[in-house]
C-alpha positions as a Python dict, from the first residue, in 0.01 Angstrom:
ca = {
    (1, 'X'): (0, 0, 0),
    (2, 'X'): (250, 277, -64),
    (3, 'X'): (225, 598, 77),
    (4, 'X'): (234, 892, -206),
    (5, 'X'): (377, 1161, -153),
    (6, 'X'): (295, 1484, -348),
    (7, 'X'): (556, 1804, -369),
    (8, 'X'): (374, 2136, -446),
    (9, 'X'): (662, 2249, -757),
    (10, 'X'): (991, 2178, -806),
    (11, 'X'): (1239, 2406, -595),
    (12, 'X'): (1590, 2338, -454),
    (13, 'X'): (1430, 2481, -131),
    (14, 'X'): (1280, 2104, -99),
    (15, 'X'): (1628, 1978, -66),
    (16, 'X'): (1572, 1758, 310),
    (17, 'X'): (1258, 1568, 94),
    (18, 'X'): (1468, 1505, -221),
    (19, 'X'): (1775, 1368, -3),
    (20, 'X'): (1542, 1155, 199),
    (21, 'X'): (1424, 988, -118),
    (22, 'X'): (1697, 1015, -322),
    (23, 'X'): (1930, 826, -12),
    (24, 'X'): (1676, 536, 99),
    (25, 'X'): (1550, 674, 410),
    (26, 'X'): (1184, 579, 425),
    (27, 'X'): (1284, 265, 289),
    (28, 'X'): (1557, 207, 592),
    (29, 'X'): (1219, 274, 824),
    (30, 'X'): (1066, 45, 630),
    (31, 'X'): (799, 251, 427),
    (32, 'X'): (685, 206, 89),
    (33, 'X'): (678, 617, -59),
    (34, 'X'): (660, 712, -359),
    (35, 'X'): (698, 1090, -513),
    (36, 'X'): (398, 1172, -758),
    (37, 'X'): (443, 1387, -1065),
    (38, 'X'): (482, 1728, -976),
    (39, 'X'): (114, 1924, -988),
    (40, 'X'): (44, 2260, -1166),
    (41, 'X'): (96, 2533, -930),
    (42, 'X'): (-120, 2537, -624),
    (43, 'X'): (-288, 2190, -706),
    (44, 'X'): (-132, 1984, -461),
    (45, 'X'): (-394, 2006, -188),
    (46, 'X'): (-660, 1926, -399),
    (47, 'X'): (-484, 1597, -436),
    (48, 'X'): (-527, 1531, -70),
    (49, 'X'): (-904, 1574, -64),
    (50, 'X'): (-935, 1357, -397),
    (51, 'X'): (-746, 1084, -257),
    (52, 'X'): (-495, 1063, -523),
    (53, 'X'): (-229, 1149, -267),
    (54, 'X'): (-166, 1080, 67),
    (55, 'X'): (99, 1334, 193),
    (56, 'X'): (220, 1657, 75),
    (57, 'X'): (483, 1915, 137),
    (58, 'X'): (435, 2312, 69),
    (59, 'X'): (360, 2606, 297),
    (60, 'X'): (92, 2612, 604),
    (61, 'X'): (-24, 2888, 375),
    (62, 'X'): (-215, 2680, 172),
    (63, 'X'): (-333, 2486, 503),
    (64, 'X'): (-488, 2812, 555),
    (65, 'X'): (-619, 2884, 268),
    (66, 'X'): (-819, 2548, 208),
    (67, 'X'): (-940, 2578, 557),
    (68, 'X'): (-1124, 2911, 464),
    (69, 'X'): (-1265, 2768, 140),
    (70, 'X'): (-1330, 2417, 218),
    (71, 'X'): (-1598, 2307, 519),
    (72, 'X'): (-1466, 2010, 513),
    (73, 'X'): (-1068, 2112, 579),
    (74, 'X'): (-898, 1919, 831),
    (75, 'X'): (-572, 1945, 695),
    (76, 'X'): (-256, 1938, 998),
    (77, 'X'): (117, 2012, 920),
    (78, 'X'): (377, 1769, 1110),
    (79, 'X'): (707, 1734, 1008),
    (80, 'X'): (886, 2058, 945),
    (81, 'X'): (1198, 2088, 699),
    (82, 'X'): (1202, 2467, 552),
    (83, 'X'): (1180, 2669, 901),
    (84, 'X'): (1332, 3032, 697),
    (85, 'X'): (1190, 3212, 408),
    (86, 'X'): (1415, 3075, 134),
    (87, 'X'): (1354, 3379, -113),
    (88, 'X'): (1636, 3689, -145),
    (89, 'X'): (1647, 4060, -328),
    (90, 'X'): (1900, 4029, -587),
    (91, 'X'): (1976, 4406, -764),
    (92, 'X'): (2249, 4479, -1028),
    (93, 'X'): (2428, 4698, -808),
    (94, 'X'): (2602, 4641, -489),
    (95, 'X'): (2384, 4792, -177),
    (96, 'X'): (2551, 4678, 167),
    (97, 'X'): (2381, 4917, 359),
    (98, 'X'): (2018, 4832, 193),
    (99, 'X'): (1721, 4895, 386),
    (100, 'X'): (1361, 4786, 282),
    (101, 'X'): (1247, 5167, 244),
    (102, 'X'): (1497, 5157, -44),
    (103, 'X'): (1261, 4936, -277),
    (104, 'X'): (1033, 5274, -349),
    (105, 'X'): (1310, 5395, -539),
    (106, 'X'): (1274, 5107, -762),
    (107, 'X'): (1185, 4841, -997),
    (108, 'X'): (1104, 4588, -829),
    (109, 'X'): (971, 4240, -966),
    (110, 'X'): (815, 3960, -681),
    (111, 'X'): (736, 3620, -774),
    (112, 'X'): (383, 3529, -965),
    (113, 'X'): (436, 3126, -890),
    (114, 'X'): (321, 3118, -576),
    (115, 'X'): (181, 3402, -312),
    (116, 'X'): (402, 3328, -7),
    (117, 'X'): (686, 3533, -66),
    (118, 'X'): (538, 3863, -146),
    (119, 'X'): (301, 3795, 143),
    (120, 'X'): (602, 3800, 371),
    (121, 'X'): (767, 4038, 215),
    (122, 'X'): (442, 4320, 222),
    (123, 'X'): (440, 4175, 617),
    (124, 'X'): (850, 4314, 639),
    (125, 'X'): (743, 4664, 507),
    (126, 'X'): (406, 4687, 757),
    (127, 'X'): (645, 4619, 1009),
    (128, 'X'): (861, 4850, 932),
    (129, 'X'): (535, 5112, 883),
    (130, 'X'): (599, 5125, 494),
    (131, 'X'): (288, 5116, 265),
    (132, 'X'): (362, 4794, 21),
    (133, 'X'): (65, 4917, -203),
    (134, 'X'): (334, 5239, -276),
    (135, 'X'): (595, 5023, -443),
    (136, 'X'): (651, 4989, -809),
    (137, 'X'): (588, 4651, -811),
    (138, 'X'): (577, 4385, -1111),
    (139, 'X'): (373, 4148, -952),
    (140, 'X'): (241, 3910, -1252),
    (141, 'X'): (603, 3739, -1423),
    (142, 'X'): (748, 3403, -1309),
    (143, 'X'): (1070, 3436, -1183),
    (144, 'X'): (1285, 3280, -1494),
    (145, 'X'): (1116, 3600, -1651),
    (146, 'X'): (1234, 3857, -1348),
    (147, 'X'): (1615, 3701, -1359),
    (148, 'X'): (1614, 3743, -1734),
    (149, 'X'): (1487, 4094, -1704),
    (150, 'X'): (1716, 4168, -1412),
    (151, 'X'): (2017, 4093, -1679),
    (152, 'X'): (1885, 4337, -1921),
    (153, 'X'): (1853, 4617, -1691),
    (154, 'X'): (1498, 4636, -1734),
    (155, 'X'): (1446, 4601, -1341),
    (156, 'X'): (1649, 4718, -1025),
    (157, 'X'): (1602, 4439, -818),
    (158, 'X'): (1389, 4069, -853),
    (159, 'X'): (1231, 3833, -575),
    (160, 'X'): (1430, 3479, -634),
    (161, 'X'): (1488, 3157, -441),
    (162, 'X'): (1774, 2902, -542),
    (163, 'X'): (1941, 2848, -801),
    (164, 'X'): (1796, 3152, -997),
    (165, 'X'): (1969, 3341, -726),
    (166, 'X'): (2306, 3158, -753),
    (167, 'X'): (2333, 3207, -1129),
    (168, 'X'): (2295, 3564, -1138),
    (169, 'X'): (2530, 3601, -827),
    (170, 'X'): (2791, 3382, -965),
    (171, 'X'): (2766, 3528, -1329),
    (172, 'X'): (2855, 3915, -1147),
    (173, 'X'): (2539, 4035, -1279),
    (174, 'X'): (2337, 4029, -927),
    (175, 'X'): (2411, 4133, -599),
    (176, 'X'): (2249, 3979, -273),
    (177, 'X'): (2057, 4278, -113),
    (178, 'X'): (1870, 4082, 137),
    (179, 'X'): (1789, 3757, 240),
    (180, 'X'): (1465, 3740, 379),
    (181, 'X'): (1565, 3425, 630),
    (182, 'X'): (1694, 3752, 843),
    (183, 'X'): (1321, 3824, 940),
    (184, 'X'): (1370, 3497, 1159),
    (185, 'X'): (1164, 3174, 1209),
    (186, 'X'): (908, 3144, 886),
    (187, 'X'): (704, 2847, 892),
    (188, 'X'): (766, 2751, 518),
    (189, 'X'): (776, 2448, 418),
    (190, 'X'): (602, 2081, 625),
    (191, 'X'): (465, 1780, 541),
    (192, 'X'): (62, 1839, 562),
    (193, 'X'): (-196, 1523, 492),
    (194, 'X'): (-576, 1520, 610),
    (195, 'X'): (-630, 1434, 975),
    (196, 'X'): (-819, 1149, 877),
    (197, 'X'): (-518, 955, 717),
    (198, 'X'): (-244, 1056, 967),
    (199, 'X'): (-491, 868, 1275),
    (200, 'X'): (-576, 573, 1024),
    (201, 'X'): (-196, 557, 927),
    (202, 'X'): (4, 714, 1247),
    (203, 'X'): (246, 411, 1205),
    (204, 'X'): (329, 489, 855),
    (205, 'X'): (362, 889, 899),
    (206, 'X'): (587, 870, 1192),
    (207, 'X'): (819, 641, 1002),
    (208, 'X'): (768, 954, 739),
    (209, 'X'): (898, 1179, 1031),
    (210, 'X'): (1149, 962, 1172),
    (211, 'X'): (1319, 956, 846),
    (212, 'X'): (1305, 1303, 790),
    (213, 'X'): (1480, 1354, 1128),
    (214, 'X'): (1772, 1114, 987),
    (215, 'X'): (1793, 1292, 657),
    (216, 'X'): (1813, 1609, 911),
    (217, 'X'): (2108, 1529, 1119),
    (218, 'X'): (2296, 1361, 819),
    (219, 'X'): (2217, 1705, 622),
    (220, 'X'): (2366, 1937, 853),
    (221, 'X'): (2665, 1755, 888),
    (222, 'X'): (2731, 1704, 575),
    (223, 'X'): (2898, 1985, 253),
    (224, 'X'): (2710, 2146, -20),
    (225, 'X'): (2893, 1921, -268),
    (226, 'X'): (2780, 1605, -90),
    (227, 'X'): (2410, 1727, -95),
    (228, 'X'): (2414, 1876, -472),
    (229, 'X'): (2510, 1481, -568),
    (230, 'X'): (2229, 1363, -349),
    (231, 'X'): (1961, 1610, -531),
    (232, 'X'): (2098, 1644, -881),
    (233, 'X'): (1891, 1388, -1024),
    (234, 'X'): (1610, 1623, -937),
    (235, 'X'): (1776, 1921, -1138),
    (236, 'X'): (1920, 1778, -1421),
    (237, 'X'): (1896, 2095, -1602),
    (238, 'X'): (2140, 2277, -1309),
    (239, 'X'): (2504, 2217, -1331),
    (240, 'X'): (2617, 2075, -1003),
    (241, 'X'): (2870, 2285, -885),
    (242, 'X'): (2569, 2588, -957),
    (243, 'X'): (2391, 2366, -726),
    (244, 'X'): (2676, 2296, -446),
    (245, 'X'): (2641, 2728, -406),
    (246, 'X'): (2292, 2778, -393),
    (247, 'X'): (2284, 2517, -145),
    (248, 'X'): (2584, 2624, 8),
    (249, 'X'): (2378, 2984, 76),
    (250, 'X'): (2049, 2804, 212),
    (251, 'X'): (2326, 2643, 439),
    (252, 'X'): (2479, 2968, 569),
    (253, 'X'): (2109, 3095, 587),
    (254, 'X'): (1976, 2810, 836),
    (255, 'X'): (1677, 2749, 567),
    (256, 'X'): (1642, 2406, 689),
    (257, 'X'): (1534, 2298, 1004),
    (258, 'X'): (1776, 2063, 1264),
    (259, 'X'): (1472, 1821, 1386),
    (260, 'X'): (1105, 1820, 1239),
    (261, 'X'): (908, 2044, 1470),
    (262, 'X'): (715, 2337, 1317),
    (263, 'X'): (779, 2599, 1586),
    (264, 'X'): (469, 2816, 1685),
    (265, 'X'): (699, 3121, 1650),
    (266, 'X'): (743, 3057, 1303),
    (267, 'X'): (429, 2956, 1254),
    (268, 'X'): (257, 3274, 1393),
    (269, 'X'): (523, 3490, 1159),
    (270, 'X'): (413, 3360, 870),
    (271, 'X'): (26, 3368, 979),
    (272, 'X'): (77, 3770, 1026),
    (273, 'X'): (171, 3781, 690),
    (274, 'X'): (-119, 3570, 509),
    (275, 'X'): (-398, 3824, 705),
    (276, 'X'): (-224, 4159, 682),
    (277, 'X'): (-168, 4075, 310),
    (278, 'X'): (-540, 3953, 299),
    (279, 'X'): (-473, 3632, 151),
    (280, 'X'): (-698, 3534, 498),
    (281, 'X'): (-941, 3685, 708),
    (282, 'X'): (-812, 3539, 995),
    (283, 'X'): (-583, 3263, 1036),
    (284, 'X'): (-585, 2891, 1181),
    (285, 'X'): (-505, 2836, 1521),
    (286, 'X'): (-221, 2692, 1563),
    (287, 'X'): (-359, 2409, 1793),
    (288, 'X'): (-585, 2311, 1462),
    (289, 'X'): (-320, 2380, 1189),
    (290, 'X'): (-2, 2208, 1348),
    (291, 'X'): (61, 1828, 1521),
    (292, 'X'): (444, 1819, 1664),
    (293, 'X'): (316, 1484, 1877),
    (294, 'X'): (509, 1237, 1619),
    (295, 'X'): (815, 1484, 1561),
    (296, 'X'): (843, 1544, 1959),
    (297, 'X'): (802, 1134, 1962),
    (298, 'X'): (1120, 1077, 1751),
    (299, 'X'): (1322, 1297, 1869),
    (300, 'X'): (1268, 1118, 2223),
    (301, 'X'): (1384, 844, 2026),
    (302, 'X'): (1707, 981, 1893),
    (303, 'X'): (1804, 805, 1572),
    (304, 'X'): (2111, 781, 1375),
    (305, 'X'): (2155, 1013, 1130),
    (306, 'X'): (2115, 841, 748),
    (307, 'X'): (2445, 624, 717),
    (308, 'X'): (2741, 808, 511),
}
């Protein structure tokens, strides 16, 4: 019986889950997995509890979110791959000495797709004891919408991951501003299944996490270029080379994780942002939320990176 997988949207932030399929690795461990058709937005969790999917990859926001609506919740992440918020400020101008109290001054547009970012982002400005309900925000436009506008001047500055990002960078009509991996470990991205199926199954997810842990090690030590070729099957619609520089950023970044473990630093950064934005009342422990025992298990075990 295969083991489905389920991806919460398509995003170039995904990039260690695309390479793993793409380049055989559950296969080499032996595992049948198989990628279902990407959801609408914010429907991959109900998947899990339907049974229509076994696995799925997005943010341990949503693993906090369905454990405040759902009794039944008993949803764990494992297997980390996106350990930095991915997303970046891109304005027209150039602003190297931007701060965050500089947004008030501004148009600013945050992404609609999915809440994360802006809840991280509101969490930055707390921090920094700036009032996020004081910006002139456009809060309700996908972000294809916010880079077009950003080209017509009708904003100053737009929330965007990769390759939106790239292609406004590389055109000379945006300028990087901020990247928000700067506000250190983010919990972003894991795999996250019912508790249930990772006991019945443990031999089939840690063969998940072992070859995530492959694709890992062959990532990092391998060029933008290299992984662009690996994932452009999954983009068909981005040239490649547009793809070799937005991955080239995550790269410089450190978006991606180096071994599978969701650290509880990261974890606890992004959980500060999902109550103070109100998303949650409170948020999961981490004890409940996150299971490293399978990651901390293969990394004992050191395997080879994914061949060349």
């Amino acid at each position: 019986m295969p083991l489905i997988l389920q991806e919460s949207l398509r995003g170039l932030l995904y990039v260690p889950y695309y390479v793993a399929l793409s380049r055989g690795a559950y296969r080499d461990e032996g595992l049948d997995a198989e990628l279902a058709p990407t959801p609408a937005l914010g429907e991959a969790p109900s998947s899990l509890f339907a049974g229509t999917v076994d696995v799925a990859w997005g943010g341990p926001m949503r693993v906090n979110q369905l454990y405040e609506s759902r009794a039944d919740c008993d949803l764990v992440c494992f297997g980390e791959a996106v350990t930095r918020d991915p997303f970046m400020l891109i304005g027209r101008e150039p602003f190297p000495d931007f701060t965050l109290a500089d947004l008030f001054w501004r148009r600013v547009a945050t992404v609609a797709e999915v809440p994360t970012p802006w809840l991280c982002l509101q969490e930055d400005l707390r921090r920094e004891r700036l009032d996020p309900e004081a910006l002139s925000r456009i809060a309700d436009r996908g972000m294809a919408e916010n880079a077009a506008a950003l080209r017509r001047g009708e904003i100053d500055v737009a929330q965007l991951f990769e390759p939106y990002a790239e292609e406004l960078i590389a055109s000379g009509v945006g300028q990087l501003w901020r990247a928000a991996a700067a506000r250190g470990p983010t919990a972003y991205t894991s795999f996250y299944a019912r508790r249930r199926l990772v006991d019945a199954r443990r031999d089939e997810i840690k063969k998940l996490v072992r070859a995530l842990y492959r694709t890992q090690k062959w990532l990092h030590a391998s060029p933008a270029p290299t992984l662009a070729a690996a994932v452009r099957d999954y983009f068909p619609a981005v040239p490649e080379a547009r793809l070799a520089g937005a991955i080239a950023r995550y790269q410089a970044l450190g978006i991606w994780g180096r071994d599978p473990i969701l650290p509880r630093a990261g974890y606890e950064r992004l959980a500060a942002g999902l109550v103070s934005g109100g998303f949650v009342g409170r948020a999961v422990p981490f004890e409940i939320a996150v299971d490293n025992r399978l990651a901390e298990e293969v990394i004992r075990e050191d395997p080879p990176p994914l061949a060349a």
